[in-house]
DOTI-176315 format. One line per field, with one value per residue (C-alpha): residue in one letter; x, y negated, z; residue number from 1. Coordinates in nm, 4 decimals. Example, Ala and Ser with C-alpha at 12.3 -4.5 7.8 and 13.67 -1.06 7.14 Angstrom:
# DOTI-176315
r	(A,S)
east	(1.2300,1.3670)
north	(0.4500,0.1060)
up	(0.7800,0.7140)
k	(1,2)
This chain:
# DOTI-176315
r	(X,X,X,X,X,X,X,X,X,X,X,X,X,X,X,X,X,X,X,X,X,X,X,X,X,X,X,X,X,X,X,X,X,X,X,X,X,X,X,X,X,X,X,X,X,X,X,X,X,X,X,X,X,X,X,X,X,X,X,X,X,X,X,X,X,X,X,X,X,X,X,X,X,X,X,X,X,X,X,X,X,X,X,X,X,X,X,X,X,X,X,X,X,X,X,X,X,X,X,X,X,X,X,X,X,X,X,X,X,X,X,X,X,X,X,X,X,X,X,X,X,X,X,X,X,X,X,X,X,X,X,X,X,X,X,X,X,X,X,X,X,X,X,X,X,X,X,X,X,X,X,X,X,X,X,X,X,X,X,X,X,X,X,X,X,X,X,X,X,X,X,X,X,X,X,X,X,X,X,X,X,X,X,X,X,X,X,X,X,X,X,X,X,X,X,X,X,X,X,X,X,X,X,X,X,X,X,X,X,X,X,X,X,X,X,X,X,X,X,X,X,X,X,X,X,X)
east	(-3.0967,-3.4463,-3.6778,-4.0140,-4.1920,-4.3759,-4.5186,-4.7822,-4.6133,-4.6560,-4.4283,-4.1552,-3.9701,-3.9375,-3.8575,-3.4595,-3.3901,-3.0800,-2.8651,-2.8544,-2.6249,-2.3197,-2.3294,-2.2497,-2.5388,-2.8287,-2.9572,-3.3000,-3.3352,-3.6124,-3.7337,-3.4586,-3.6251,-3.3221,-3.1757,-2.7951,-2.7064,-2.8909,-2.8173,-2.4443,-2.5070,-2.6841,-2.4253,-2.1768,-2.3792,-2.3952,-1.9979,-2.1571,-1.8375,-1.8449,-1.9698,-2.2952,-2.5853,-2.7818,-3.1560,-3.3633,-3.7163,-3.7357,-3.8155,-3.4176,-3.5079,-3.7558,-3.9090,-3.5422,-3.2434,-2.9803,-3.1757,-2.8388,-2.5881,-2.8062,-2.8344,-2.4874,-2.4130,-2.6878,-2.5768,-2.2097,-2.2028,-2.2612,-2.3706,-2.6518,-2.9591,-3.3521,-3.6857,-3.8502,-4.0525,-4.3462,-4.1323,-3.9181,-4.2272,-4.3360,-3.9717,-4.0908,-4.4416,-4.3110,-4.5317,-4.2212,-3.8893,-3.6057,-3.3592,-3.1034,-3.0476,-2.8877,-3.0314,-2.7878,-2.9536,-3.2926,-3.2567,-3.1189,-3.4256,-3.6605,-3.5505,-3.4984,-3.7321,-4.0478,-3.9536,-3.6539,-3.6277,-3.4599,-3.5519,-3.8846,-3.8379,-3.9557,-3.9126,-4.1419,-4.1989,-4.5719,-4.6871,-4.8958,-5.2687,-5.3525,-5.6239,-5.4854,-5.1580,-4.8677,-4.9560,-5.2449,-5.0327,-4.9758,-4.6391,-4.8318,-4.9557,-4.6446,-4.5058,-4.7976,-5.0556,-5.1205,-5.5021,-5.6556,-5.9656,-5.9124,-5.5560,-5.5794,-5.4240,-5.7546,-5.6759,-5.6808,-5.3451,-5.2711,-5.0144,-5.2610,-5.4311,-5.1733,-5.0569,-4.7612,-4.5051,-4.3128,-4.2179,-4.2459,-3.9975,-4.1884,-4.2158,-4.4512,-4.6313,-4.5041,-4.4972,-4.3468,-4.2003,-4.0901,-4.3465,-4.2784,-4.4418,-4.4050,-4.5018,-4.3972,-4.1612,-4.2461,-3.9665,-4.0898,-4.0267,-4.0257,-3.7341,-3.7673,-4.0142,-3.8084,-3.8320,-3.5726,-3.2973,-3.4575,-3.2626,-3.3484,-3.0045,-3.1672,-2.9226,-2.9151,-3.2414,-3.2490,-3.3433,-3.0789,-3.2208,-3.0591,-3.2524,-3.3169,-3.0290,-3.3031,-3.6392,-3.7691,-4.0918,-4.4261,-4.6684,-4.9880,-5.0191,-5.3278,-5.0475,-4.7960,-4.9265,-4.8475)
north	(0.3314,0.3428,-0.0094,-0.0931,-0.0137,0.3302,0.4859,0.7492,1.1123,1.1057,0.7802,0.8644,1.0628,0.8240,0.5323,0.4450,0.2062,-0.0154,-0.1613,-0.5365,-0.6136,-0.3664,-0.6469,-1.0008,-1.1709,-0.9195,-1.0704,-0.8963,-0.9238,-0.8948,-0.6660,-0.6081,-0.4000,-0.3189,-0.6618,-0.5904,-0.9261,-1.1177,-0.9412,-0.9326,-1.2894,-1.3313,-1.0976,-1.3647,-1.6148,-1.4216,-1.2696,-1.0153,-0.8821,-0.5423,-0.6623,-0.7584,-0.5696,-0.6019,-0.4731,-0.4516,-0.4394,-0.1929,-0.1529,-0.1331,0.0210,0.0172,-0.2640,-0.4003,-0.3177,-0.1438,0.0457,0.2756,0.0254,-0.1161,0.1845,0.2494,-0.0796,0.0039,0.3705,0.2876,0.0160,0.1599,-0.1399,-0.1981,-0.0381,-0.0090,0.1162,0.2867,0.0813,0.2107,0.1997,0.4711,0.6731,0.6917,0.8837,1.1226,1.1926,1.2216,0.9295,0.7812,0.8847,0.7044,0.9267,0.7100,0.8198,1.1296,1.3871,1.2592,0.8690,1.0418,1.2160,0.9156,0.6695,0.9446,0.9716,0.6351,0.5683,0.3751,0.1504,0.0106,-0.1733,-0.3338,-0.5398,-0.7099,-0.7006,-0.4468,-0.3724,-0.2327,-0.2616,-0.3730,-0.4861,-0.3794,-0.3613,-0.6454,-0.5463,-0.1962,-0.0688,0.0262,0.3377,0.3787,0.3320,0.6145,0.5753,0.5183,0.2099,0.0877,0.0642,-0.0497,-0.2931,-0.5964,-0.7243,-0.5160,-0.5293,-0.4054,-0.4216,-0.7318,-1.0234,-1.1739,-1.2084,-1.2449,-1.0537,-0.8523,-1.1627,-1.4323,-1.3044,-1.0469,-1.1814,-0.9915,-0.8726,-0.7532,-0.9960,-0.8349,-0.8855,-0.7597,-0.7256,-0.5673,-0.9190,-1.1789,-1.5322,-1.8521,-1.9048,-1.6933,-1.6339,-1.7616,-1.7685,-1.6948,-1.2897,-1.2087,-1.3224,-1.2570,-1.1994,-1.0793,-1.3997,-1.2353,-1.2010,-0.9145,-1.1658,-1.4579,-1.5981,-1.5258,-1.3096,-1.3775,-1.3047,-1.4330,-1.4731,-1.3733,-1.5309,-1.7864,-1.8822,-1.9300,-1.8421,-1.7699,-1.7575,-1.7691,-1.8008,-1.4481,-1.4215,-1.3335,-1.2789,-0.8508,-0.8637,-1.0814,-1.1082,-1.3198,-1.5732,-1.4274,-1.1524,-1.4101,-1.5990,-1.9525)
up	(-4.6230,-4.4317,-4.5254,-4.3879,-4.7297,-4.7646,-5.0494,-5.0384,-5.0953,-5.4777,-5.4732,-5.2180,-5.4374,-5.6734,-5.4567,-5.4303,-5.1154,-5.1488,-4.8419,-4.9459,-4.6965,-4.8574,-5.1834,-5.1687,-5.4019,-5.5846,-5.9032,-6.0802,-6.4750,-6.6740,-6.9686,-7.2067,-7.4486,-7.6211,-7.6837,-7.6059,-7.7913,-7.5128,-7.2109,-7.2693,-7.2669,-6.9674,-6.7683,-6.8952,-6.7190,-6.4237,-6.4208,-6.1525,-5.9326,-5.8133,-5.4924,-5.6274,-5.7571,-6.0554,-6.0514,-6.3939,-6.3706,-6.6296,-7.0062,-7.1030,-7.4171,-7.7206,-7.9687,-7.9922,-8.1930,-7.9593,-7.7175,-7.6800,-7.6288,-7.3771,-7.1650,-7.1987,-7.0475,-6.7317,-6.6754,-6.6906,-6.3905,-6.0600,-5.9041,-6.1987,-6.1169,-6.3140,-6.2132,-6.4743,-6.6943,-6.9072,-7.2163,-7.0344,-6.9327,-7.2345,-7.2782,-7.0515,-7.1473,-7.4871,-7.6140,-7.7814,-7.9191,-7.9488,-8.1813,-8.1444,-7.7358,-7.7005,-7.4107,-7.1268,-7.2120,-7.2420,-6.8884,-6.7360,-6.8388,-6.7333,-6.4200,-6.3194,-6.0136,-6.0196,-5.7187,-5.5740,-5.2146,-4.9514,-4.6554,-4.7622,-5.0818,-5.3718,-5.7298,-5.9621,-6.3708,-6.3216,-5.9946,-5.7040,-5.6303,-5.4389,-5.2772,-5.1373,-4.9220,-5.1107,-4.9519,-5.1663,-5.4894,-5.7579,-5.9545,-6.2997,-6.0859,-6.0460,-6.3908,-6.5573,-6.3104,-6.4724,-6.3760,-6.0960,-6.3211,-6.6687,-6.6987,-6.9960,-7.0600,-6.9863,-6.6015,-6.3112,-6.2360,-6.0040,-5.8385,-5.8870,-5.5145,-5.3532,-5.0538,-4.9750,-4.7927,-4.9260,-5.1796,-5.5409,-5.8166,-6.1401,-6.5443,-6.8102,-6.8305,-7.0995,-6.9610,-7.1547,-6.8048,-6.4897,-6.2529,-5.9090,-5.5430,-5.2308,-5.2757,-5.6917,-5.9003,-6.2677,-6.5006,-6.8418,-7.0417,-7.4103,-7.4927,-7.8109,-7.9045,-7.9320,-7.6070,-7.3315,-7.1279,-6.7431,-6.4151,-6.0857,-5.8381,-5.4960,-5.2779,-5.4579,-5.4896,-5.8412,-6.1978,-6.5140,-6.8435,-7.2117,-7.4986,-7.7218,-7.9531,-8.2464,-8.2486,-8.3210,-8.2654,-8.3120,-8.0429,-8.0310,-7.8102,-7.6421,-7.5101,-7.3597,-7.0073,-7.0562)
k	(1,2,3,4,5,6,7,8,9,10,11,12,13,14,15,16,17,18,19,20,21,22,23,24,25,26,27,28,29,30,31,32,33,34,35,36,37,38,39,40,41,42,43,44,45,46,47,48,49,50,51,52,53,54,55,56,57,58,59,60,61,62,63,64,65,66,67,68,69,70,71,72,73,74,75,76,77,78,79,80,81,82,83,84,85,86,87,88,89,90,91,92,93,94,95,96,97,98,99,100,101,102,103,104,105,106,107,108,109,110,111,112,113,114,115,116,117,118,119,120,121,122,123,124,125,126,127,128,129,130,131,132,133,134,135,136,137,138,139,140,141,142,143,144,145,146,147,148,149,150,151,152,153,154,155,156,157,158,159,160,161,162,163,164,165,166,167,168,169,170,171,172,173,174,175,176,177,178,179,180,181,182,183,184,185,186,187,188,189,190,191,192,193,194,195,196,197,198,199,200,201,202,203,204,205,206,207,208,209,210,211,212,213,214,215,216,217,218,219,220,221,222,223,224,225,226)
């Protein structure tokens, strides 16, 4: 299924294009960073049919408990569908083990792509350059773009002046609250840190959030955008 977005040849390969019109509703979820507990929760919220599709944003796995049972729930729908997050390049690059994944997990979180599309929209685990073409973007871009400048909590981020189209569903940066605007939709909201399970319901027009089932990880609050 051919969209209007383009990536530069180093991203192409890695860039899966959905047909939004073959499922009835699409919903997007945030990081899960292994926190089975709370996304079995939020899918109960949800009660996705087989006719709909649900997109992660990446970062399935790592910093929370049940990084396996969580990627056996992904892998095992065929109408659930991640990008790769950093947490899953750092799979690849070897940067990070997770012993408790066996090889076929492993291979399947490596080779998730680093973009996902349809129509004018666009998924990707950390953003785009505002300032620059997508184009112009390599894939470690994609996963890991948080402030054009420096890449810090500090700000601005990359969202604060990009402009769009397409429209941007994103992760990697911890906010108390989804991020939302006319171009980005932010959907990190912390949940291995005690915060919460994020989805946005596209057709809908919504957001769906449940509250972390426990909390596995500190984080300062000069790392979460409030």
């Amino acid at each position: 299924m051919s969209t209007g977005i383009q990536f530069s040849d180093d991203v192409e390969p890695h860039h899966h294009r959905v047909d939004a019109t073959a499922y009835d509703d699409i919903y997007v979820v945030g990081d899960v960073h292994g926190c089975r507990t709370s996304l079995d929760r939020l899918l109960d919220r949800l009660a996705p049919g087989e006719r709909d599709l649900v997109v992660f944003v990446g970062d399935l796995v790592r910093k929370g408990p049940d990084s396996a049972g969580v990627v056996d729930l992904v892998r095992g729908r065929e109408n659930f569908l991640s990008v790769r997050g950093n947490n899953e390049e750092k799979l690849r690059t070897g940067d990070a083990t997770l012993p408790e994944l066996d090889d076929d997990a492993v291979s399947y979180l490596t080779s998730l792509p680093v973009a996902i599309s349809w129509a004018d929209t666009l998924v990707v685990h950390g953003g785009v350059h505002p300032d620059r073409p997508l184009a112009d973007h390599r894939p470690g871009e994609l996963m890991t773009m948080r402030a054009p400048q420096g890449d810090g909590y500090a700000g601005p981020f990359w969202y604060d002046t990009y402009r769009g189209p397409p429209r941007v569903f994103f992760g990697h940066t911890v906010h108390d609250d989804p991020v939302t605007s006319d171009w980005a939709v932010g959907l990190d909201t912390g949940c291995v840190y005690g915060g919460s399970l994020t989805a946005y319901d596209v057709h809908g027009d919504s957001f769906v959030s449940v509250p972390a089932a426990e909390t596995h990880q500190s984080r300062s609050d000069e790392k979460i955008v409030t």
